[in-house]
CHARMM internal coordinates of N, CA and C (Angstrom, degrees):
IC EDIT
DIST 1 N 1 CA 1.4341
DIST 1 CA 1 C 1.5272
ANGL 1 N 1 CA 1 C 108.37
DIST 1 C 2 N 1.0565
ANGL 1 CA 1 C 2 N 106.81
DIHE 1 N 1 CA 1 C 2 N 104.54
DIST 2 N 2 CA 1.7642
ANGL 1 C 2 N 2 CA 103.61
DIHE 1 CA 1 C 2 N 2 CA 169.99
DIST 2 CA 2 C 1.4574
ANGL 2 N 2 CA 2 C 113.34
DIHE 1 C 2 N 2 CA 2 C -94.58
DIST 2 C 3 N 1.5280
ANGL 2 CA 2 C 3 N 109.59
DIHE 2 N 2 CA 2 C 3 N 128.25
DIST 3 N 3 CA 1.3741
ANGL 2 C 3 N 3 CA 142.83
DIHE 2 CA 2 C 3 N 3 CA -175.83
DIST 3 CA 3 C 1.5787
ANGL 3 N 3 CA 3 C 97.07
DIHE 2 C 3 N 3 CA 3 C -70.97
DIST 3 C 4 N 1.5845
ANGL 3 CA 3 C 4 N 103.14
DIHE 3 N 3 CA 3 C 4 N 147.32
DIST 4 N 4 CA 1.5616
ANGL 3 C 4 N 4 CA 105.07
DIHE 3 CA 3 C 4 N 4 CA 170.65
DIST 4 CA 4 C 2.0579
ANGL 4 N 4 CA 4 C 95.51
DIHE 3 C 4 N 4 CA 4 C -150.26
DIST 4 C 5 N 1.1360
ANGL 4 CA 4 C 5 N 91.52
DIHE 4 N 4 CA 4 C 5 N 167.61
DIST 5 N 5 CA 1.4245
ANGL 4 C 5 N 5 CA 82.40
DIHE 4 CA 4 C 5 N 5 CA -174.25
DIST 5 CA 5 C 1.6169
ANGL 5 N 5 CA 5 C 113.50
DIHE 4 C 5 N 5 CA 5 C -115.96
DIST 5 C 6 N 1.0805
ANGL 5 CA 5 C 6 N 111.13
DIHE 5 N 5 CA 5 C 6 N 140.91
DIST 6 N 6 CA 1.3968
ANGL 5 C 6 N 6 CA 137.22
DIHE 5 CA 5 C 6 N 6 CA -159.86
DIST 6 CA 6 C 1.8268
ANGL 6 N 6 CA 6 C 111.78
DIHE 5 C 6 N 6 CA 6 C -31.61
DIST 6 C 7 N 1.3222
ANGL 6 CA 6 C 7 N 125.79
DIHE 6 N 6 CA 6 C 7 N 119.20
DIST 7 N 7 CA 1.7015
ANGL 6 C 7 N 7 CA 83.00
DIHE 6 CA 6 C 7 N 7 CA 162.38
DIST 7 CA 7 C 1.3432
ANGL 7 N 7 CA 7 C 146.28
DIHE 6 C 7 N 7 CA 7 C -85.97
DIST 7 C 8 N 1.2103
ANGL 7 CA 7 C 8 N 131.07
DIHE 7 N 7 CA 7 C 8 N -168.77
DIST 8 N 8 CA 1.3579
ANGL 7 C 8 N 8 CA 111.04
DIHE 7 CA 7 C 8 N 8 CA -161.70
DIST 8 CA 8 C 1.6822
ANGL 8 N 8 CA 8 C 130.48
DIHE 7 C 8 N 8 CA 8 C -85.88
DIST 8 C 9 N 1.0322
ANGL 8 CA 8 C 9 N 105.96
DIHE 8 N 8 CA 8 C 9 N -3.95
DIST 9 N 9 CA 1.4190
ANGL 8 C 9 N 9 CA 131.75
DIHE 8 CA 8 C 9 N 9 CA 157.38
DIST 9 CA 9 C 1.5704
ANGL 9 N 9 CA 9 C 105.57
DIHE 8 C 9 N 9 CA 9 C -54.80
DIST 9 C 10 N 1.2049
ANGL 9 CA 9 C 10 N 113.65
DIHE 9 N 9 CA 9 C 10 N -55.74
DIST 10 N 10 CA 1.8439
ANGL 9 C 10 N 10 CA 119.31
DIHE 9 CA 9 C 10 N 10 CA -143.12
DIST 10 CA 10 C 1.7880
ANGL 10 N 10 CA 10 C 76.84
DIHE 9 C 10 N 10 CA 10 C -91.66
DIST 10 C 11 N 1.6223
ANGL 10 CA 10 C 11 N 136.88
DIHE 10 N 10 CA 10 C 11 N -41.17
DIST 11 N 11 CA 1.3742
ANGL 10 C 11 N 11 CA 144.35
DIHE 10 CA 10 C 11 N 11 CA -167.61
DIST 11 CA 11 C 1.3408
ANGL 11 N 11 CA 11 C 97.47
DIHE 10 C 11 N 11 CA 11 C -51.75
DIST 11 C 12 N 1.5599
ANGL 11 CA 11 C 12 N 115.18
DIHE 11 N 11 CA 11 C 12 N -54.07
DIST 12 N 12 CA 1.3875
ANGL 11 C 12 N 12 CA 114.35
DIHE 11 CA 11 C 12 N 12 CA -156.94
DIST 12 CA 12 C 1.4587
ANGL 12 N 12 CA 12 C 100.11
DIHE 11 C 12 N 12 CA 12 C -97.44
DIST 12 C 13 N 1.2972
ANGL 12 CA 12 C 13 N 145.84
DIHE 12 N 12 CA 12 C 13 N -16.48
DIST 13 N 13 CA 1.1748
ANGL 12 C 13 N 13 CA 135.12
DIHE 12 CA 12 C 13 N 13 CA 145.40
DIST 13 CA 13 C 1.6487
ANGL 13 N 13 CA 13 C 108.75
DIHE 12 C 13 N 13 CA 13 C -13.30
DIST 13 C 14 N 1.9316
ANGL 13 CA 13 C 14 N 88.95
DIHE 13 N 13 CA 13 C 14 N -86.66
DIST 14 N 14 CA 1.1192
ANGL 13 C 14 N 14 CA 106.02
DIHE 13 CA 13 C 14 N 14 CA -178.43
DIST 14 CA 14 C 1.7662
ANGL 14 N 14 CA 14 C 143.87
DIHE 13 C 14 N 14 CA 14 C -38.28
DIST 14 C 15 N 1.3097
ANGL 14 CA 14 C 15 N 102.59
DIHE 14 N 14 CA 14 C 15 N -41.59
DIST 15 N 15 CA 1.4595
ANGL 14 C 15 N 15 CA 118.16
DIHE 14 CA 14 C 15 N 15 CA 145.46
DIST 15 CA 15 C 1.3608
ANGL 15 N 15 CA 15 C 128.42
DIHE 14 C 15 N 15 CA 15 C -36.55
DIST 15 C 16 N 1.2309
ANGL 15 CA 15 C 16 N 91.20
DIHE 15 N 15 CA 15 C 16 N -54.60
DIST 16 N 16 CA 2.0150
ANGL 15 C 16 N 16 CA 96.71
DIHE 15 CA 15 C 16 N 16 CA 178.02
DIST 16 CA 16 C 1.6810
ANGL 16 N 16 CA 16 C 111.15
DIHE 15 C 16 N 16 CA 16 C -92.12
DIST 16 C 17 N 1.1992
ANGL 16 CA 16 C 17 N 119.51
DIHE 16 N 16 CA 16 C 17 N -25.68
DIST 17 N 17 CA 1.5738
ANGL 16 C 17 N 17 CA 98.15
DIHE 16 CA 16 C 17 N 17 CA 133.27
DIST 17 CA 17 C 1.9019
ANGL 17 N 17 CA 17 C 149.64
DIHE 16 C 17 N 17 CA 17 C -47.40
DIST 17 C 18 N 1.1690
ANGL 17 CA 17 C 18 N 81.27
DIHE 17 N 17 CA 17 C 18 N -28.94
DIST 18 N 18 CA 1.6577
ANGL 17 C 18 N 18 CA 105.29
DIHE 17 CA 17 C 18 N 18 CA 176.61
DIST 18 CA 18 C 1.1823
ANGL 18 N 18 CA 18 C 116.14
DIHE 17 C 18 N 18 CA 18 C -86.97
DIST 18 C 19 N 1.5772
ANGL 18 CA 18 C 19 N 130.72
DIHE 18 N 18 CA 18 C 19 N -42.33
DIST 19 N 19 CA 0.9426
ANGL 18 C 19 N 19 CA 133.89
DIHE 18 CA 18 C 19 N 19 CA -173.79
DIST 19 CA 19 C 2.1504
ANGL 19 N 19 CA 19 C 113.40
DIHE 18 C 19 N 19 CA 19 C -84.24
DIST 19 C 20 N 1.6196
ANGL 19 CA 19 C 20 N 100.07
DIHE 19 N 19 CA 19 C 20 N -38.30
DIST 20 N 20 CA 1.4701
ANGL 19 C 20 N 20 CA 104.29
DIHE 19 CA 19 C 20 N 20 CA 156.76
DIST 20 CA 20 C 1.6260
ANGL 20 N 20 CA 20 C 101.76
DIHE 19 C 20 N 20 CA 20 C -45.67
DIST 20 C 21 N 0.5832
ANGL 20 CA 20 C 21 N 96.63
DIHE 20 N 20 CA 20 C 21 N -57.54
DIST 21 N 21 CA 2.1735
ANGL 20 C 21 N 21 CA 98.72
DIHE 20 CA 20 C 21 N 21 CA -156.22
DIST 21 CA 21 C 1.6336
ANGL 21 N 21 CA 21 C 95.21
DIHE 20 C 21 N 21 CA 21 C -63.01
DIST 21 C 22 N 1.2234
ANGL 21 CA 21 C 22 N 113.89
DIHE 21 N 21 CA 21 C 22 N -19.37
DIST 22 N 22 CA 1.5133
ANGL 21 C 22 N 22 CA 109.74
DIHE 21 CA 21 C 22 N 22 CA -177.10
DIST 22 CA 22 C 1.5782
ANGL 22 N 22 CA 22 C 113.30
DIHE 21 C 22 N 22 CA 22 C -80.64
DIST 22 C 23 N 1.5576
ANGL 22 CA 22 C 23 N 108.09
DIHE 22 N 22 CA 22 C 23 N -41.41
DIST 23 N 23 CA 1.2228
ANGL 22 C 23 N 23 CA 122.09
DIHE 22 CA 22 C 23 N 23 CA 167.79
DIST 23 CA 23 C 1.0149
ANGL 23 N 23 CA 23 C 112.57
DIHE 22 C 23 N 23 CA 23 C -63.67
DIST 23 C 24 N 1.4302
ANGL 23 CA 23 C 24 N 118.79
DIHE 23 N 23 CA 23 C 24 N -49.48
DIST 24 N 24 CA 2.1240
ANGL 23 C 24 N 24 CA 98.80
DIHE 23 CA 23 C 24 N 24 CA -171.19
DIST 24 CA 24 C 1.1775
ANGL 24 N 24 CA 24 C 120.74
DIHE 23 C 24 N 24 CA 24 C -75.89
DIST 24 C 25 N 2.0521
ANGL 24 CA 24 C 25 N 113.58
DIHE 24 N 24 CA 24 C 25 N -7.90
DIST 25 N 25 CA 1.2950
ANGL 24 C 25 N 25 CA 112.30
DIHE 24 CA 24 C 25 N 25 CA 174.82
DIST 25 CA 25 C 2.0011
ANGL 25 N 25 CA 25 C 106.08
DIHE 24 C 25 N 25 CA 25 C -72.48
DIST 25 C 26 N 1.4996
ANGL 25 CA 25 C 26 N 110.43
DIHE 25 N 25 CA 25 C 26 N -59.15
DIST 26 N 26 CA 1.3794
ANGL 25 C 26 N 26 CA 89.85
DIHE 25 CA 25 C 26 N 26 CA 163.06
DIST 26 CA 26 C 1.2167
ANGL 26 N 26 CA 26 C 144.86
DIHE 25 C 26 N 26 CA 26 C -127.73
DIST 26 C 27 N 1.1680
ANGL 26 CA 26 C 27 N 109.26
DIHE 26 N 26 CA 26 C 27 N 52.99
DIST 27 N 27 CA 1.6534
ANGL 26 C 27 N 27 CA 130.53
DIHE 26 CA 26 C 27 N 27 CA 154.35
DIST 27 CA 27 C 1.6887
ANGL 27 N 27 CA 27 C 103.99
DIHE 26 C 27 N 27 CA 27 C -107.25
DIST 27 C 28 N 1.2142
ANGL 27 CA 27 C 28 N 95.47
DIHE 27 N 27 CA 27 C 28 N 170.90
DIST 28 N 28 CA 1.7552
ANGL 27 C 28 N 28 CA 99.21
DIHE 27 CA 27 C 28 N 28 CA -168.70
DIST 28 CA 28 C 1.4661
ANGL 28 N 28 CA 28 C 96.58
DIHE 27 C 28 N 28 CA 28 C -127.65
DIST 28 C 29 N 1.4559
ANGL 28 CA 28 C 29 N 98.57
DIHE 28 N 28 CA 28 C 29 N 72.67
DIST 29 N 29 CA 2.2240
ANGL 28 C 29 N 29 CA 109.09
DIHE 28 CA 28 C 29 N 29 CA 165.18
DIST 29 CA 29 C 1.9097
ANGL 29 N 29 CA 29 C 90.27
DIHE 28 C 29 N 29 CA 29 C -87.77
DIST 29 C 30 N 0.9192
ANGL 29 CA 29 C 30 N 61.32
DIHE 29 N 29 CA 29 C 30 N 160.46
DIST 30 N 30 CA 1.9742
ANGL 29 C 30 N 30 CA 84.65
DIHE 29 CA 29 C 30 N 30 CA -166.91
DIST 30 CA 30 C 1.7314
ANGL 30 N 30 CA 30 C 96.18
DIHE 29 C 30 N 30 CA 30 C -108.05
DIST 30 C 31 N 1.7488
ANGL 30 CA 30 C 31 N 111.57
DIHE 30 N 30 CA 30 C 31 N -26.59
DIST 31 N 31 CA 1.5498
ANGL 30 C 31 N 31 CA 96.22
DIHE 30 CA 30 C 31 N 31 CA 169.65
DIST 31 CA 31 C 1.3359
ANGL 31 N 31 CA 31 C 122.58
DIHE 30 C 31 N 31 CA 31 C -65.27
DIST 31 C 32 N 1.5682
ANGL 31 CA 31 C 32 N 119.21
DIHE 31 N 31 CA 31 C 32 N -66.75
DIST 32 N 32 CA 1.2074
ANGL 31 C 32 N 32 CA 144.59
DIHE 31 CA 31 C 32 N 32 CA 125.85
DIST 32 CA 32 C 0.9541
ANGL 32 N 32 CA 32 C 141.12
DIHE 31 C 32 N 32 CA 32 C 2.20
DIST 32 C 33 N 0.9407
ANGL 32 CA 32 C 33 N 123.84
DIHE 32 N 32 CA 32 C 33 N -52.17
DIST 33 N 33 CA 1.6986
ANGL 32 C 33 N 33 CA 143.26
DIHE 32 CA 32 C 33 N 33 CA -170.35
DIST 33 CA 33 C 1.9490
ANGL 33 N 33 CA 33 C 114.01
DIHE 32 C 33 N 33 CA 33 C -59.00
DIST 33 C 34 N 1.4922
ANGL 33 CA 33 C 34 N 116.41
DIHE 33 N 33 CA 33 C 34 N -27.32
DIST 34 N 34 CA 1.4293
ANGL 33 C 34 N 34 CA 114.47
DIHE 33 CA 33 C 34 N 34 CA -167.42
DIST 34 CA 34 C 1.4785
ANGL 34 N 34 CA 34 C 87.43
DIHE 33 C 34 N 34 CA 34 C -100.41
DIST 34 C 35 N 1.6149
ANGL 34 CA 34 C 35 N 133.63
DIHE 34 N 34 CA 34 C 35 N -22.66
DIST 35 N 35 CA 1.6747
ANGL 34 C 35 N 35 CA 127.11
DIHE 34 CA 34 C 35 N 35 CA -166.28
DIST 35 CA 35 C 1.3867
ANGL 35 N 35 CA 35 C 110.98
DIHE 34 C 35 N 35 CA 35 C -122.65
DIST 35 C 36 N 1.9975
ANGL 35 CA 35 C 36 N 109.44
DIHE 35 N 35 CA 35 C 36 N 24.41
DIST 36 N 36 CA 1.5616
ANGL 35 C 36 N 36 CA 89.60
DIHE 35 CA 35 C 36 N 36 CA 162.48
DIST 36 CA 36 C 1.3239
ANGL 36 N 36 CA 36 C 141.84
DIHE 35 C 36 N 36 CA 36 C -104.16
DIST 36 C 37 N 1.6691
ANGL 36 CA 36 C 37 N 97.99
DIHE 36 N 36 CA 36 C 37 N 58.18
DIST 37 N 37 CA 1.5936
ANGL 36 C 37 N 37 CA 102.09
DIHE 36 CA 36 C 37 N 37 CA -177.56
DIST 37 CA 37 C 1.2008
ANGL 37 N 37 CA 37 C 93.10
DIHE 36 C 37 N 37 CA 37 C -118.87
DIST 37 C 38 N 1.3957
ANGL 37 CA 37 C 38 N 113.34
DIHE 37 N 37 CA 37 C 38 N -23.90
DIST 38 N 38 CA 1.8711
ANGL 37 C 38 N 38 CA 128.78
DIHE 37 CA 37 C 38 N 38 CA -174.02
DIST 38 CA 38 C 1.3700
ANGL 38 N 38 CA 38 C 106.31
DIHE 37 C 38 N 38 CA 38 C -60.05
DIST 38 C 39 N 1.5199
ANGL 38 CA 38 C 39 N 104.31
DIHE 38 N 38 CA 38 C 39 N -47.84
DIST 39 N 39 CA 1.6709
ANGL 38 C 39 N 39 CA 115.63
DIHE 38 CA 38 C 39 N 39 CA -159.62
DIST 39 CA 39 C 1.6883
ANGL 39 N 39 CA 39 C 99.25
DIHE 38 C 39 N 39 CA 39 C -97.46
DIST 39 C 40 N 1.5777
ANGL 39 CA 39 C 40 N 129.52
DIHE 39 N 39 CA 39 C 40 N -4.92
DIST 40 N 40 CA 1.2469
ANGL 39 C 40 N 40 CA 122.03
DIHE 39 CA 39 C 40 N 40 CA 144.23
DIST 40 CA 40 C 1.7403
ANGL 40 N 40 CA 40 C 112.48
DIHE 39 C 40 N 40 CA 40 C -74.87
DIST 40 C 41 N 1.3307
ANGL 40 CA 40 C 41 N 110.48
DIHE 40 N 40 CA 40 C 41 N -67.57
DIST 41 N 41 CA 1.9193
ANGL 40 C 41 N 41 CA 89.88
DIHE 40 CA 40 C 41 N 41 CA 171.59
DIST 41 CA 41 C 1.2427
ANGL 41 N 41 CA 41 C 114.44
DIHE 40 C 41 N 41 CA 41 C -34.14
DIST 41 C 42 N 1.3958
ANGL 41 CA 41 C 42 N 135.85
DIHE 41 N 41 CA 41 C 42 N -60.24
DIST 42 N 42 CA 1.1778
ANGL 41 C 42 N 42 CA 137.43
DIHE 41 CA 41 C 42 N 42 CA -123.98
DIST 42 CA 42 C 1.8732
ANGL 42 N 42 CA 42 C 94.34
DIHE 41 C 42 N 42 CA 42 C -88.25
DIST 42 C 43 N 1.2149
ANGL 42 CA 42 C 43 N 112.39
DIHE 42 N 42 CA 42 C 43 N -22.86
DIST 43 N 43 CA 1.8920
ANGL 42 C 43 N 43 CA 132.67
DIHE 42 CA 42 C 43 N 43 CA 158.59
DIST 43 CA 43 C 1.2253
ANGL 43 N 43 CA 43 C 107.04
DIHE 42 C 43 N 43 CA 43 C -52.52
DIST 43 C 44 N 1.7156
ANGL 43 CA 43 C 44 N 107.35
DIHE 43 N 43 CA 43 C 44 N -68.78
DIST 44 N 44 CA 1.1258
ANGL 43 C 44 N 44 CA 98.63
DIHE 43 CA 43 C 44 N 44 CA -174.48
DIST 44 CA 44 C 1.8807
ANGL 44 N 44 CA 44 C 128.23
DIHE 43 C 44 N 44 CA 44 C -95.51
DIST 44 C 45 N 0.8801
ANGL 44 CA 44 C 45 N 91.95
DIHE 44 N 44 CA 44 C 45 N 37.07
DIST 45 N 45 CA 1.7341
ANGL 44 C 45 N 45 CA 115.15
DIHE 44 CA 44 C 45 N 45 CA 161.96
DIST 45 CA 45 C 1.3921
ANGL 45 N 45 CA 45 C 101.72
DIHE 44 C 45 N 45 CA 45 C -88.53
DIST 45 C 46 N 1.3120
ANGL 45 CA 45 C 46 N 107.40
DIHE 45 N 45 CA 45 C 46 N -75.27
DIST 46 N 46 CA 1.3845
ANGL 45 C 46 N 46 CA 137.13
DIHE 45 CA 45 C 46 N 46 CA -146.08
DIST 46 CA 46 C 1.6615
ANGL 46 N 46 CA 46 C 87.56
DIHE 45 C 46 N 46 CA 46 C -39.11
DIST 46 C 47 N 2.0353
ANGL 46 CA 46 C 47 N 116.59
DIHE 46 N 46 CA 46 C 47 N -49.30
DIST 47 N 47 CA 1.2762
ANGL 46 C 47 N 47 CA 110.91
DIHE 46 CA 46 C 47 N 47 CA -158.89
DIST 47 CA 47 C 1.7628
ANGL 47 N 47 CA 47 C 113.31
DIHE 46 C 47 N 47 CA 47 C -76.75
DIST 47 C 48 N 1.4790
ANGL 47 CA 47 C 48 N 84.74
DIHE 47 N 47 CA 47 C 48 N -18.18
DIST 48 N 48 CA 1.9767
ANGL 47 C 48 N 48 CA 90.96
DIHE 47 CA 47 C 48 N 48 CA 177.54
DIST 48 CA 48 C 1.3932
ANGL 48 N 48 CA 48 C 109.58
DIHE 47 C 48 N 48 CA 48 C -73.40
DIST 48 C 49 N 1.0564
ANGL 48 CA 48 C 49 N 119.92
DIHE 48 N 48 CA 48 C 49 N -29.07
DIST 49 N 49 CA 1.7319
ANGL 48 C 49 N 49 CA 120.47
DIHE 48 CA 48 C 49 N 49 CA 179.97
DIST 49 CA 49 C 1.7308
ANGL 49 N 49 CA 49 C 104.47
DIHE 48 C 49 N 49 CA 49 C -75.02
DIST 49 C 50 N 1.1278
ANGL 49 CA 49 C 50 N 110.82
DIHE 49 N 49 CA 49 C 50 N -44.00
DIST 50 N 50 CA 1.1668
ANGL 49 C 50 N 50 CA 106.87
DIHE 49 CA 49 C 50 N 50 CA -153.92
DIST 50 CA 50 C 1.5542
ANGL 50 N 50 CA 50 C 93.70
DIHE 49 C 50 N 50 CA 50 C -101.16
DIST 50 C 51 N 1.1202
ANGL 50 CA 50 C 51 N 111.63
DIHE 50 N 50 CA 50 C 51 N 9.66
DIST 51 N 51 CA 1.9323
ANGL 50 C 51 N 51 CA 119.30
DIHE 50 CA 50 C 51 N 51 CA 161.13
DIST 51 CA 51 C 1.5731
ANGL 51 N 51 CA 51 C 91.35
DIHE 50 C 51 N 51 CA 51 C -80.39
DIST 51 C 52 N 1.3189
ANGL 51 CA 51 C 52 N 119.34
DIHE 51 N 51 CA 51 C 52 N -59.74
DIST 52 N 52 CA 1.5910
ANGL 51 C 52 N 52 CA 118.97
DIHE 51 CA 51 C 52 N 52 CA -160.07
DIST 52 CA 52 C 0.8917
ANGL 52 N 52 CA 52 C 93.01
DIHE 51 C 52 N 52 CA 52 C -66.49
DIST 52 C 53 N 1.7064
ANGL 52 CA 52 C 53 N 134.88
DIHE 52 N 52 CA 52 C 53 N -80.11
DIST 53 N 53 CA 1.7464
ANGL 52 C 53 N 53 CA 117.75
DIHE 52 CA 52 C 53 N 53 CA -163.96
DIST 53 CA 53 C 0.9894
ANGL 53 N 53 CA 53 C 116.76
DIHE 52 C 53 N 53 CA 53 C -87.87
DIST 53 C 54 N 1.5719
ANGL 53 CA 53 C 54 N 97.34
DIHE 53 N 53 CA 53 C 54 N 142.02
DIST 54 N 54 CA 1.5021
ANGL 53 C 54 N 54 CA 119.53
DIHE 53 CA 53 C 54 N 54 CA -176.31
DIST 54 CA 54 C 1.6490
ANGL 54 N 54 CA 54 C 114.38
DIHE 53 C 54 N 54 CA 54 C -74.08
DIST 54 C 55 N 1.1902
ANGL 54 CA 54 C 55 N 123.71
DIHE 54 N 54 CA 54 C 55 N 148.39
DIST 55 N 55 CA 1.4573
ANGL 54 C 55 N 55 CA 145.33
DIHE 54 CA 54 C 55 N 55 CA -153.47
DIST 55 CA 55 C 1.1960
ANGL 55 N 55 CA 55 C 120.84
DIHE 54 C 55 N 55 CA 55 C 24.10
DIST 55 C 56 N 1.8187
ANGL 55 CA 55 C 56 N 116.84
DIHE 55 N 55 CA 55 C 56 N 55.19
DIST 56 N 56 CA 1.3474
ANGL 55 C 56 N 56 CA 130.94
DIHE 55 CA 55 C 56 N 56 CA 166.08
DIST 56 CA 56 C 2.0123
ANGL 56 N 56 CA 56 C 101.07
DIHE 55 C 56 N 56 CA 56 C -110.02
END
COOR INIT
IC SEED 1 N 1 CA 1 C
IC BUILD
């Protein structure tokens, strides 16, 4: 399996998925707040998939 690295679109997605989920774990958003463990996995998915396929 050859690895390629993400582009920067799909990177910074992912980031601001990660970083939401960081905030609603400790800040108290009331949107946020019940799905930020989802929207940290769901970050760090995003970068494992898009490690494996190439030009995602």
């Amino acid at each position: 399996m050859n690895l390629s690295a993400p582009k920067n679109v799909t990177w910074w997605i992912a980031v601001l998925l990660g970083v939401l989920g960081l905030l609603g774990n400790f800040v108290a958003l009331p949107v946020i707040g019940g799905m930020s463990f989802w929207l940290l996995l769901l970050g760090f998915a995003l970068l494992v998939v898009a490690t494996a396929i190439d030009g995602l």
